[in-house]
C-alpha positions as CSV (number, residue, x, y, z in Angstrom):
1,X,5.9,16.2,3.9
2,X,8.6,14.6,1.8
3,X,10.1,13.7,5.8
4,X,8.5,10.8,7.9
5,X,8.6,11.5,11.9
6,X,8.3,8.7,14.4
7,X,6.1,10.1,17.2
8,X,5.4,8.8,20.6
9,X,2.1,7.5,20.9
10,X,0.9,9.0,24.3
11,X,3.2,12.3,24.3
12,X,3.1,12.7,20.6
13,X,6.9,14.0,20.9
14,X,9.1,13.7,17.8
15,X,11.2,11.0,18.4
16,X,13.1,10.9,15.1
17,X,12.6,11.7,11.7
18,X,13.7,9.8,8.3
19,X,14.0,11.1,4.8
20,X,14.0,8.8,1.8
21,X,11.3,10.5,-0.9
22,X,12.2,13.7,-3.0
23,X,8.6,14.4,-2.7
24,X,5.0,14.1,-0.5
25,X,4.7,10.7,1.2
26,X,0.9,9.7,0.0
27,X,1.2,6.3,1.8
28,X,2.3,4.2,4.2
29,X,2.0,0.7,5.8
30,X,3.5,-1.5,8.6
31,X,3.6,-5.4,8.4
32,X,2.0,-6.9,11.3
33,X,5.2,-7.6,13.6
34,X,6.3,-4.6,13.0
35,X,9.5,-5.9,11.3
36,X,8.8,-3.4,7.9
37,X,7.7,-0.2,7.0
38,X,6.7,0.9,3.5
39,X,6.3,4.0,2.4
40,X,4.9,5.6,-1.4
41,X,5.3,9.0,-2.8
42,X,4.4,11.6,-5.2
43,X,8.5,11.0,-6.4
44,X,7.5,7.5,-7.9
45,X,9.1,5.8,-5.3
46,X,8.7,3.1,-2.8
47,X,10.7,2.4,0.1
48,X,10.9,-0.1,2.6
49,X,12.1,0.8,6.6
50,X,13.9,-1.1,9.3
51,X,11.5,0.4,12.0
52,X,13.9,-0.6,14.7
53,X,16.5,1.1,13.4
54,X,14.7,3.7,11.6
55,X,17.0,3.5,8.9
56,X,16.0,2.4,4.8
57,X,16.2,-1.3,3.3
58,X,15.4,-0.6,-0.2
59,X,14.3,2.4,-2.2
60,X,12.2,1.4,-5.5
61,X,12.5,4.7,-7.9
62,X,11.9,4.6,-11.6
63,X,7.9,4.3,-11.6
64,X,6.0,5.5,-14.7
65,X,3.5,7.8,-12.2
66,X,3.2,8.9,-8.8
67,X,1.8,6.2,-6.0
68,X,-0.9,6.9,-3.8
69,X,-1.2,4.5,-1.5
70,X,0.2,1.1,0.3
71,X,-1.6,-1.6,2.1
72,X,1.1,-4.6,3.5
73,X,-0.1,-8.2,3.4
74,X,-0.9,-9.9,6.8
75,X,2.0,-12.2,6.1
76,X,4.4,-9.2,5.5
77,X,5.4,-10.9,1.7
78,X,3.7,-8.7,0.0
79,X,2.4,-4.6,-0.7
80,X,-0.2,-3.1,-2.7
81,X,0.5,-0.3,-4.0
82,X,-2.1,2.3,-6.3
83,X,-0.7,4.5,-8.7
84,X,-2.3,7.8,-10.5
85,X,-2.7,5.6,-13.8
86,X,-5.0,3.9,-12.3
87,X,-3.2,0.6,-11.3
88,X,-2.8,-1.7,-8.5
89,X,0.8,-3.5,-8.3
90,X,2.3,-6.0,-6.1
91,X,5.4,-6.3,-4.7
92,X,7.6,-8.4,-3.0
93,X,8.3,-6.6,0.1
94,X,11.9,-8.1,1.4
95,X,13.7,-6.7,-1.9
96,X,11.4,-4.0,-3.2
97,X,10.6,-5.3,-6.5
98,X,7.8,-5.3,-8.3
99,X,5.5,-9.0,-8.8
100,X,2.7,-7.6,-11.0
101,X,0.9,-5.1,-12.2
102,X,-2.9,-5.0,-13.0
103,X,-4.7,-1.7,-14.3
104,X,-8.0,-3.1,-12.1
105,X,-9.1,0.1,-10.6
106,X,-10.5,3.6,-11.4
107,X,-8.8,6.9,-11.3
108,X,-11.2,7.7,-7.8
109,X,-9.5,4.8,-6.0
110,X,-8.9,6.4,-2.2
111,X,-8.0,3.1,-0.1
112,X,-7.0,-0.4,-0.7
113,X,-6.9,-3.1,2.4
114,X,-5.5,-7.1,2.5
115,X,-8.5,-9.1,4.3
116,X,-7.0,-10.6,7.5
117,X,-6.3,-13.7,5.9
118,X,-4.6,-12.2,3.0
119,X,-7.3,-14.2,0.6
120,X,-8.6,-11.0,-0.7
121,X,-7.5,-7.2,-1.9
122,X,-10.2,-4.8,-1.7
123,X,-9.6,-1.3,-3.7
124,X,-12.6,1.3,-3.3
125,X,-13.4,4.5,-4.5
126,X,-15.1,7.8,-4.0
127,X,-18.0,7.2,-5.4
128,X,-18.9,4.2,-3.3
129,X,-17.5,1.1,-5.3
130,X,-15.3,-1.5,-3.8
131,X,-13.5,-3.7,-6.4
132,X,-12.6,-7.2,-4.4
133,X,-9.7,-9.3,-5.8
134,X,-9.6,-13.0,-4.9
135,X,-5.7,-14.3,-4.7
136,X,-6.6,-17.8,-5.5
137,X,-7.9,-16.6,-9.2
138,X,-5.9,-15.7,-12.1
139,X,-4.5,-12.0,-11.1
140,X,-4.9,-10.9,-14.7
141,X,-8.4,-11.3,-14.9
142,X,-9.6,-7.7,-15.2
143,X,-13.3,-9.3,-13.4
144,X,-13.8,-7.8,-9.9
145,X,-14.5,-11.2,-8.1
146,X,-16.8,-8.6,-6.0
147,X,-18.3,-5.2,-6.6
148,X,-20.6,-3.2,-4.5
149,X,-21.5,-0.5,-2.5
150,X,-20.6,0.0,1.4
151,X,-18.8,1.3,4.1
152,X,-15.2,0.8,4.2
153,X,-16.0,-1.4,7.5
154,X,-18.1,-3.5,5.7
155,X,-15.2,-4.7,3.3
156,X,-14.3,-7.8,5.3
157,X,-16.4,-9.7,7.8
158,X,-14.8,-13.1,8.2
């Protein structure tokens, strides 16, 4: 659905909607206090939510490809996003702009997760393989710091 609607949790009664993509939302992503909402769609665009007021901050347009998916840092700085070219770029999430941009993953990328201390960025894919970035290396460096096979819940055990 190109429309996000806010349910309640127990009742599962729409409480309101909000539009903001031209196109299928394919992601989305809360910070932990629950101060931002991001969302990612098929229309190339990525837009950040006041989720108190239910009303947009910024909407990012202009992307080469479609995104697929968004995963928010634990500090709430920063989202992941993956696009259909196979990439993995950060963004700063109070303005909506892009940080960097690193073609680190394959096309069967399905889910990306921040480890709880935000150290890590795990990417894995259909077949099994879980690509680990460590923050505190050079971002460029195409290297997986980590690569195997697993369950997602296996990812991060700190």
């Amino acid at each position: 659905s190109k429309r996000i609607d806010v349910l309640d949790a127990v009742t599962f009664k729409n409480l309101t909607s909000v539009e903001g993509h031209t196109e299928v939302v394919r992601g989305m992503c809360v910070s932990r206090k629950e101060e931002l909402l991001v969302s990612v769609s098929h229309d190339r665009t990525l837009v950040t939510w006041d989720p108190q007021r239910w009303m947009m901050r910024h909407q990012c347009s202009g992307q080469p490809v479609r995104l697929d998916a968004a995963t928010m840092h634990p500090d709430g700085s920063t989202v992941a996003t993956f696009d259909y070219a196979s990439r993995i770029s950060l963004w700063d999430a109070r303005v909506g702009r892009t940080i960097l941009t690193v073609d680190e993953s394959a096309p069967s990328t399905i889910g990306m997760a921040f480890s709880p201390n935000g150290r890590y960025l795990a990417a894995w894919d259909c077949f099994g393989r879980i690509t680990v970035i460590d923050s505190n290396s050079n971002p460029l460096d195409r290297r997986p710091q980590t690569s195997s096979r697993g369950k997602d819940s296996d990812v991060f055990r700190e």
